[in-house]
C-alpha positions in Angstrom: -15.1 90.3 148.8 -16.3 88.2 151.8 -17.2 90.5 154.3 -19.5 88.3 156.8 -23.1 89.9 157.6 -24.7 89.2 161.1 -28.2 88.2 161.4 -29.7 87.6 164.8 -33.2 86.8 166.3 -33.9 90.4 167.4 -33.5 92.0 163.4 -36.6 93.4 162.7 -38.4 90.8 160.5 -35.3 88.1 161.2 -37.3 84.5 161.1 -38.2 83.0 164.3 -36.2 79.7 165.3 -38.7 77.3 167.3 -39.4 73.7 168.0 -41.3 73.8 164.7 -40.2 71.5 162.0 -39.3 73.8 158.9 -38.1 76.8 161.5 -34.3 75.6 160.7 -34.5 76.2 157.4 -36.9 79.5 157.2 -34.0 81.0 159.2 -30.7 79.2 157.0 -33.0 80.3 153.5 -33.7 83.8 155.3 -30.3 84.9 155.7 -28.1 82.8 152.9 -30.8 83.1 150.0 -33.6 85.3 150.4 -32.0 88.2 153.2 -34.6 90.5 155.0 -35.3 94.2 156.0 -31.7 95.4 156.4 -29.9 92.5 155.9 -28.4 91.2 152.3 -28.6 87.3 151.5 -25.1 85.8 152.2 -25.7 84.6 148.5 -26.0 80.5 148.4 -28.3 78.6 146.7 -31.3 76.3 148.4 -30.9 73.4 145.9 -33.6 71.1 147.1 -36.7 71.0 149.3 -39.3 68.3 150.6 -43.3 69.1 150.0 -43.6 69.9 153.5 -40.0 72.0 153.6 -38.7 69.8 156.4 -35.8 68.5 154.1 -33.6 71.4 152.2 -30.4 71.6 150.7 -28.2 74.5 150.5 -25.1 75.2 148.9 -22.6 77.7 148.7 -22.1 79.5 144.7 -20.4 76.1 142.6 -18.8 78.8 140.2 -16.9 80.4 143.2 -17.4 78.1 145.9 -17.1 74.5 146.1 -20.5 74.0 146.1 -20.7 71.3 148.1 -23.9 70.4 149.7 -25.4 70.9 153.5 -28.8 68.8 154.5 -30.7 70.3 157.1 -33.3 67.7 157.7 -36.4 68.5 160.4 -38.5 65.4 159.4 -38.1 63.4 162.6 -38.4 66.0 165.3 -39.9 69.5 165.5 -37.5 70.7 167.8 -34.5 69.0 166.4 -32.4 69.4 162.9 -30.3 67.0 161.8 -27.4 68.5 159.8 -25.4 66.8 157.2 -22.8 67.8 154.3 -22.2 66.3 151.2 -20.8 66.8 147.9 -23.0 65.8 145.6 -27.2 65.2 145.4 -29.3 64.5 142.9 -32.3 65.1 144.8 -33.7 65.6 148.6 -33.3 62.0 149.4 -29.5 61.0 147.5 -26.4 62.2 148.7 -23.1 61.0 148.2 -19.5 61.8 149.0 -20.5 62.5 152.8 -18.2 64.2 155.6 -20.1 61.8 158.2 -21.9 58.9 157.9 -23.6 60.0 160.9 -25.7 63.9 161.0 -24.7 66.4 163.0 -27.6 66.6 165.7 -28.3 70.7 166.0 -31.3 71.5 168.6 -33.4 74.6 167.8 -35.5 74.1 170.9 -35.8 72.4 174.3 -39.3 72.1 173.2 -41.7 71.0 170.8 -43.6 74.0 169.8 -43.5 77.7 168.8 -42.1 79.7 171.8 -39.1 81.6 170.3 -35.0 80.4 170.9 -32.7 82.9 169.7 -29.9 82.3 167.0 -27.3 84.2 165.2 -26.0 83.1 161.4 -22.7 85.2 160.6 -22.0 84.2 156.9 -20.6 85.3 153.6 -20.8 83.9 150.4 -18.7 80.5 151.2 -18.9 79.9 154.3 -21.4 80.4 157.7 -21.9 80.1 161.4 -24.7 79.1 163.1 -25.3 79.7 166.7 -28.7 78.4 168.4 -29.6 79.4 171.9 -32.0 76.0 172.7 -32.9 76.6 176.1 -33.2 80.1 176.1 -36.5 82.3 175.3 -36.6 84.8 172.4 -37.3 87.5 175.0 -33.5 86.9 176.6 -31.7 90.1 177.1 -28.7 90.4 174.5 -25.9 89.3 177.0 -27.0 85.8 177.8 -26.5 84.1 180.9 -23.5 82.4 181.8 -24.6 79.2 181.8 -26.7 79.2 179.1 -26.5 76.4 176.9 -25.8 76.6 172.9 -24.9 75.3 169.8 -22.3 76.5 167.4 -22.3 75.0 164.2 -20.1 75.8 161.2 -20.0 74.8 157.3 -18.5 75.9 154.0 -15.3 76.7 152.0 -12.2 76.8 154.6 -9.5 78.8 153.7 -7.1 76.5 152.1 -3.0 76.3 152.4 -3.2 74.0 149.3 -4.6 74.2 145.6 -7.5 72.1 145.8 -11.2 72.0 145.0 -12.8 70.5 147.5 -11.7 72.6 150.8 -15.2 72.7 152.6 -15.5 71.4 156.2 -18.3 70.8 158.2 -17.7 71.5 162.1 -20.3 71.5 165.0 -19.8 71.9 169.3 -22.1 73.0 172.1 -22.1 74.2 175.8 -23.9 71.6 178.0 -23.4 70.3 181.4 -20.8 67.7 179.8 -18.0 69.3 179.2 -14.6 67.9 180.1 -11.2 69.4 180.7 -12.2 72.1 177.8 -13.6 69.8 174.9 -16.9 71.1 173.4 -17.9 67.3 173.2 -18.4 67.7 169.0 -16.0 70.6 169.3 -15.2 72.6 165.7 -12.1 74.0 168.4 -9.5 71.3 169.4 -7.9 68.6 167.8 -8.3 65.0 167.8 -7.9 61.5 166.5 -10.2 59.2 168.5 -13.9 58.5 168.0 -14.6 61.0 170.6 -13.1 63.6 168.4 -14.4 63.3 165.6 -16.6 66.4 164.9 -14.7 68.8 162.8 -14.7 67.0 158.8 -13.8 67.2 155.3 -15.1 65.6 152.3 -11.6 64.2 151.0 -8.1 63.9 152.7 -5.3 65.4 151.4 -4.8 63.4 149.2 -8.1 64.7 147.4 -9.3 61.4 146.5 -13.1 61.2 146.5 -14.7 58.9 149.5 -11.8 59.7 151.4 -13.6 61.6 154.3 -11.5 62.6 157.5 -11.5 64.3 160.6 -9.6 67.1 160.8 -7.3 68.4 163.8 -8.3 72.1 164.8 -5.9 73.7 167.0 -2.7 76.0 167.6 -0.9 73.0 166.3 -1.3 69.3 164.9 -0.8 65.8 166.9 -1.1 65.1 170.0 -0.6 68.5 171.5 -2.7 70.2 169.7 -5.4 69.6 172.8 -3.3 70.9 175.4 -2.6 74.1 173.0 -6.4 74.7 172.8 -8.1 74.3 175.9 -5.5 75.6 178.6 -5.1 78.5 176.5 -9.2 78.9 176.8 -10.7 77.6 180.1 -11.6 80.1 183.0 -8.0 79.7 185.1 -5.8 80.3 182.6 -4.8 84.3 180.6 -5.0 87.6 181.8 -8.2 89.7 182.0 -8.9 91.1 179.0 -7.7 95.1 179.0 -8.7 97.3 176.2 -5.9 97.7 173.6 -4.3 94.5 174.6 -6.5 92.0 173.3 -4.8 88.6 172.7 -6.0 85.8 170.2 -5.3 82.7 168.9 -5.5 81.6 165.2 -6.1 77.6 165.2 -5.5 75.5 161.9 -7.3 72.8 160.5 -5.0 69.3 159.4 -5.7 66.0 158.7 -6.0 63.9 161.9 -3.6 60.7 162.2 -1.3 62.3 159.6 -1.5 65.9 160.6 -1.4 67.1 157.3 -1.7 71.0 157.2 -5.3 71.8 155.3 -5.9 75.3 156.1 -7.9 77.6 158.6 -11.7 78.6 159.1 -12.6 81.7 157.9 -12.8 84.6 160.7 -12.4 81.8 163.8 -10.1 82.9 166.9 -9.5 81.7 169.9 -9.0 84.4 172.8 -6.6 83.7 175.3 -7.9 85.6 178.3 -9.0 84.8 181.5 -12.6 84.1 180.1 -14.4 85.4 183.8 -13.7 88.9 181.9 -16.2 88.3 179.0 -19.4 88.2 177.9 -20.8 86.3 175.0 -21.9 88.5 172.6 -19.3 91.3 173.3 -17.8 93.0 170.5 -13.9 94.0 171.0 -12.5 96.4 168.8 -9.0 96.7 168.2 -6.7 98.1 165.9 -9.4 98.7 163.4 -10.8 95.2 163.6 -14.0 94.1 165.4 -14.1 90.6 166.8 -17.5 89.4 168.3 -17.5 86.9 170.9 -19.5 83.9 171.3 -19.3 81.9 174.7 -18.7 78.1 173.7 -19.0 76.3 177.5 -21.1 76.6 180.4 -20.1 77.1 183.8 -19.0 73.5 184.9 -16.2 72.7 187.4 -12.8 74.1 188.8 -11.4 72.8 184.8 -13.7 74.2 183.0 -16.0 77.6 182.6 -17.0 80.4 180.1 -14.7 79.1 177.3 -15.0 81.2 173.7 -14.6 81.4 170.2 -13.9 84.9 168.4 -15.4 85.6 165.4 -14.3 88.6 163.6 -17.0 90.5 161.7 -16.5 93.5 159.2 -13.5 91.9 157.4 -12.6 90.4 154.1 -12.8 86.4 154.9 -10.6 86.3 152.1 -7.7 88.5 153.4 
């Protein structure tokens, strides 16, 4: 089974999330390995960790996962963790067969010292959000403002349309000022080819050949169009307003980019496709017997772009 637990900032006992170096990974090794009052571990492994904890490596079970490897380093910045995947390490400081050359740069904090952000982690066993509120102080009512900036970053097994081993993909975007015609800048939601794309990856192409990292498209559908699909059917002007019992999603698909080779899906990722002026981030919609959480993805920005949102649905199998 791989029913995703929620863990937020306001649990009772959840870690606290601050520009501490170390915070990151109290709150990744709180909810995927050690759990707290209430809330299970999601069941991965912390692999590695510095003396002074500001380097740790997790990994998802390598018997039923991939077990491929994320890096969550906090050495250089309190406030800032630098997030990397890769499948193999021999300790802390080697890593090789990386998604990126590059990290993924996740802030925790607009500042450097121990006032409270909040975050979210919805995970299971394989795979795991992360959702960091930077800007924002732990005392925040649960419906955050609009235009509150975030980061949503993803990691873990995908759910695969081909018989491989090595179906893990690393994804990462955030809400800030800089948003453009729907793109989350390092968006894990649209597709894309160019270098300004290139923030959704896997380990291996299709072709499964280690060192053979790629972007991967993630969208209604692969090439070119795949943008279009995406944003219009996400920005502000575009949908109806959501009314109960008719509650319209989107399921995008991951594929190689340049070839647009069909990999697979994330686990539990929708897109809604609703005016978004009729949400709220954090809202839960229930229909059918599902529940779907959603997470606002963009801040208020121009006549193209506002209160774009990714749907996450919680209290199903991953798996199904």
């Amino acid at each position: 089974m791989a029913v995703p637990t929620v863990y937020r900032w306001d649990d009772a006992e959840a870690p606290v999330l601050c520009g501490v170096k170390g915070s990151m990974a109290d709150v990744l090794k709180a909810c995927l390995i050690d759990g707290y009052t209430g809330k299970a571990a999601a069941g991965w492994q912390m692999e590695f960790q510095n003396l002074d904890k500001t380097k740790t490596a997790f990994r998802n079970n390598p018997t039923t996962c991939t077990g491929f490897f994320l890096l969550v380093d906090e050495s250089l910045n309190g406030n800032t963790a630098y997030m990397t995947g890769c499948e193999l390490m021999s300790d802390i400081d080697t890593a090789t067969g990386l998604y990126k050359t590059t990290p993924y740069t996740i802030y925790k904090s607009s500042t450097s010292n121990t006032i409270p952000r909040p975050w979210m982690v919805i995970a299971t066993e394989k795979f795991f959000y992360l959702v960091t509120w930077y800007g924002v102080t732990g005392d925040e009512s649960v419906i955050l403002p609009p235009n509150t900036k975030n980061y949503i970053f993803m990691f873990g097994d995908f759910k695969s349309s081909n018989v491989e081993n090595f179906n893990s993909v690393m994804s990462v975007g955030w809400a800030s000022a800089n948003i453009v015609y729907g793109n989350l800048l390092a968006e894990p939601l649209k597709a894309g080819v160019s270098a300004y794309t290139d923030y959704t990856r896997c380990p291996r192409n299709i072709t499964g050949e280690f060192g053979t990292a790629t972007k991967l498209w993630n969208g209604a559908c692969g090439g070119p169009q795949a943008a279009a699909t995406v944003w219009s059917s996400m920005r502000k002007t575009y949908g109806t307003p959501y009314v109960p019992g008719r509650f319209a999603i989107s399921k995008p698909y991951l594929g190689d980019a340049g070839t647009y080779d069909m990999r697979g899906s994330i686990p539990g990722l929708y897109f809604p496709c609703h005016d978004a002026e009729s949400l709220e981030t954090l809202q839960k919609v229930e229909e059918d017997g599902r529940t779907f959480l959603l997470v606002r993805s963009g801040s208020q920005h121009s006549v193209y772009v506002t209160n774009l949102f990714i749907v996450i649905e919680i209290g199903a199998d991953w798996d199904d």
